[in-house]
C-alpha positions as CSV (number, residue, x, y, z in Angstrom):
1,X,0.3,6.3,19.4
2,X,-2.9,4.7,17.6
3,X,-4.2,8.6,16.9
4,X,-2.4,11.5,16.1
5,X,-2.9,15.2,13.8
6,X,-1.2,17.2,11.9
7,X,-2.4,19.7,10.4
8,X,-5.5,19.1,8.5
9,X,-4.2,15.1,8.5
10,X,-5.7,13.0,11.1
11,X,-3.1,9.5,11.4
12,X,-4.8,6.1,12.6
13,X,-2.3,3.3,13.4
14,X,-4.1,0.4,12.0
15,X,-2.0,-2.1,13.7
16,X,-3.8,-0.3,16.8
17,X,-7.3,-1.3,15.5
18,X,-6.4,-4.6,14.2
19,X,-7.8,-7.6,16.1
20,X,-7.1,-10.2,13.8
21,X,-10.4,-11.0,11.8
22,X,-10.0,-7.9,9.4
23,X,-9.7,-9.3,5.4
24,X,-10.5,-5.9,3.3
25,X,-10.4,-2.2,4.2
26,X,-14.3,-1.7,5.5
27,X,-13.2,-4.7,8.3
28,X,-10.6,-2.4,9.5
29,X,-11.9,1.3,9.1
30,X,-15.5,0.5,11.0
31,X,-12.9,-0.5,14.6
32,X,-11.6,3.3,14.0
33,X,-13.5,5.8,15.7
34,X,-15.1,8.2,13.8
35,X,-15.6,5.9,10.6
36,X,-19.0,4.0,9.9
37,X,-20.4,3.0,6.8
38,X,-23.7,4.2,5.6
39,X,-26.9,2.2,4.5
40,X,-26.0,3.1,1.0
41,X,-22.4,1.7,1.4
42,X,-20.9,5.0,1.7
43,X,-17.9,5.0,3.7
44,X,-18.5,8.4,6.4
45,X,-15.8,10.4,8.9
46,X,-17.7,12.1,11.3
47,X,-20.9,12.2,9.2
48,X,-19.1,13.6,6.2
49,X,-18.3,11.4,2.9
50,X,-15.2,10.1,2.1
51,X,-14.5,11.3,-1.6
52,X,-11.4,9.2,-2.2
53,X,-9.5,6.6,-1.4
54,X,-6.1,6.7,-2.0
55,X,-2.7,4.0,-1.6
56,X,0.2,5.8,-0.7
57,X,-1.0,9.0,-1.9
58,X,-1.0,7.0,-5.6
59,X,-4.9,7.5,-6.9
60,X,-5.5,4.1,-7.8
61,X,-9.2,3.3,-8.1
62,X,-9.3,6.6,-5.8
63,X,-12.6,7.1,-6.8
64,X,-14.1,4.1,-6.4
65,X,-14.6,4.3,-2.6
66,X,-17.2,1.0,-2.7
67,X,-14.9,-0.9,-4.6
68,X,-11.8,-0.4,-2.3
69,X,-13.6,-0.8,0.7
70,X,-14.3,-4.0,-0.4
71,X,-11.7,-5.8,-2.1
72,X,-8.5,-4.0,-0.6
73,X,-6.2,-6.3,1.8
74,X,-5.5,-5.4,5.2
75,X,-2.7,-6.5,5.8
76,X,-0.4,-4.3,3.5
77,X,-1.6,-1.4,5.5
78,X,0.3,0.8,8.1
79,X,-1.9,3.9,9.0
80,X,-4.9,5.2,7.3
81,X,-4.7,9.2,7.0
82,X,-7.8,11.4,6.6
83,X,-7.0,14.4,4.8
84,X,-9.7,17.6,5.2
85,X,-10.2,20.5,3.2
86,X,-8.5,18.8,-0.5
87,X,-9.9,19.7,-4.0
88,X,-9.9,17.2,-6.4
89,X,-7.9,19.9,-8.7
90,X,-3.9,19.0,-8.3
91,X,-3.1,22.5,-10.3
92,X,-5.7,24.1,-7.0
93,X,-4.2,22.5,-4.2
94,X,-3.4,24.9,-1.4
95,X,-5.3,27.6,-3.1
96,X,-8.8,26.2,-3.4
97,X,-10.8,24.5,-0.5
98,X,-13.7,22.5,-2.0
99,X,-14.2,20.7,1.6
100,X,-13.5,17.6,0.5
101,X,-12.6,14.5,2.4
102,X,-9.7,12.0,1.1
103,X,-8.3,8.9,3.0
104,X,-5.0,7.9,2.3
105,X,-3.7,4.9,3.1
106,X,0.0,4.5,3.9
107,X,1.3,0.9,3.2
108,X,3.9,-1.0,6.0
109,X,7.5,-0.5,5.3
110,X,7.9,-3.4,2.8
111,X,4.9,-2.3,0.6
112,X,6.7,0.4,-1.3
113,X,6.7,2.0,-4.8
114,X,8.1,-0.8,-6.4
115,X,6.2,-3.9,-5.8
116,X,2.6,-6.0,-6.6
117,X,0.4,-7.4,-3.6
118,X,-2.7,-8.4,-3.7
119,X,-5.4,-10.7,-2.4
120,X,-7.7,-13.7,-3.5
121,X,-10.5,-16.2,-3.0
122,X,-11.4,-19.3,-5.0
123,X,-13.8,-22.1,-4.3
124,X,-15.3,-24.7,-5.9
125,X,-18.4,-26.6,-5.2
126,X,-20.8,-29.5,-6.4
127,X,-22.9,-29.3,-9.7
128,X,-19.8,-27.5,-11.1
129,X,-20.1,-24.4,-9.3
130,X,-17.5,-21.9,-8.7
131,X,-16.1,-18.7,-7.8
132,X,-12.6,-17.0,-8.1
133,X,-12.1,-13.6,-7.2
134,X,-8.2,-12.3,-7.9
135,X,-7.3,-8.4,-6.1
136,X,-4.4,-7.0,-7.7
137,X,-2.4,-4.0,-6.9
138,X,0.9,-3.0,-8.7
139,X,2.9,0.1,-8.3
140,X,5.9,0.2,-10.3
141,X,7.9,4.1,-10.9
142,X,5.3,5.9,-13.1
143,X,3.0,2.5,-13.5
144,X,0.0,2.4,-11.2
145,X,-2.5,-0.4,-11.3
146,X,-5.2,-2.4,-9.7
147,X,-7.0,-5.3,-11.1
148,X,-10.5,-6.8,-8.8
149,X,-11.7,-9.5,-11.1
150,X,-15.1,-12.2,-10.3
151,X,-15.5,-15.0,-12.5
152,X,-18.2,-17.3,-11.0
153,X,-21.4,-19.3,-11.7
154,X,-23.1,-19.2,-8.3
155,X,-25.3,-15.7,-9.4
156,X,-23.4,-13.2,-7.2
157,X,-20.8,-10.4,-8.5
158,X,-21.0,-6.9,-9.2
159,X,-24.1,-5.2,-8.2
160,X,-25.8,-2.2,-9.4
161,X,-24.5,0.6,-7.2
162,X,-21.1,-0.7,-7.7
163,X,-21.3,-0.9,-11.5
164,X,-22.7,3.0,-11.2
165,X,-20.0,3.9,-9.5
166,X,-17.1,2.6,-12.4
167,X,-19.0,4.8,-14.4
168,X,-18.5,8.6,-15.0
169,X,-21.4,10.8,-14.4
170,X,-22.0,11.5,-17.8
171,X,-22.4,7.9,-19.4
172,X,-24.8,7.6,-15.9
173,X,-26.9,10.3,-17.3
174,X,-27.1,9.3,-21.2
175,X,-28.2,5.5,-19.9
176,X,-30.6,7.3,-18.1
């Protein structure tokens, strides 16, 4: 079925919502009712914020919502979960309800624990002008990692809301 619950887990097949022009994850999770994205870029389920993103229940970049919704590739995905009532707390969960929302994304059957995908763009243009932009994922055992890289000279990359958000709340506060 495209929709299904269990418990406080709400399962979207993605293949369900796919039509075919989906690159990265805010393609995909604005065809699947209940999701929007806000004016600020904030990624909403039924009017409440999404507070983590994670990839097969790994939290890589899981706090970066902005920065997966942007740059992760569609097509390793299988189902995207949303989670209620989770605490950001591992040693808490179960026993505390902070009212959180997480989104898990579960990968396709070949996409397990134990391999590297990714996505990229590259171009190149007159006057010398270019752009590259590698997305790297890799979860090996124990080793989790993502790598979103822009190298270009064409004046666009990492924007000020995003480069607030790869920064904790208190270096935010002392550059204020």
């Amino acid at each position: 079925p495209p929709v299904w619950v269990n418990g406080d887990t709400t399962f979207f097949n993605a293949n369900a919502f796919k039509q075919g022009d989906e690159h990265r994850l805010k393609d995909l999770v604005t065809k699947i009712p209940g999701f929007e994205i806000d004016k600020n870029g904030n990624l909403l389920y039924k009017k409440q914020m999404v507070d983590k993103i994670m990839v097969g229940g790994e939290q890589i970049f899981a706090e970066k919502v902005k920065l997966m919704l942007d740059n992760f590739p569609v097509y390793v995905i299988n189902n995207v979960q949303v989670i209620k009532n989770q605490t950001d707390d591992p040693l808490l969960k179960g026993l505390v309800n902070d009212n959180k929302l997480f989104v898990n994304l579960g990968l396709n059957k070949g996409v397990k624990l134990k391999t590297a995908f990714g996505d990229g763009e590259a171009g190149i243009g007159t006057r010398g002008k270019y752009s590259i932009n590698p997305v790297l994922f890799s979860l090996y055992g124990k080793v989790k990692m993502g790598y979103i890289g822009n190298w270009n000279n064409i004046g666009n990359g990492i924007g000020w809301n995003e480069q607030d958000e790869l920064k904790s709340a208190p270096i935010r506060s002392a550059e204020q």
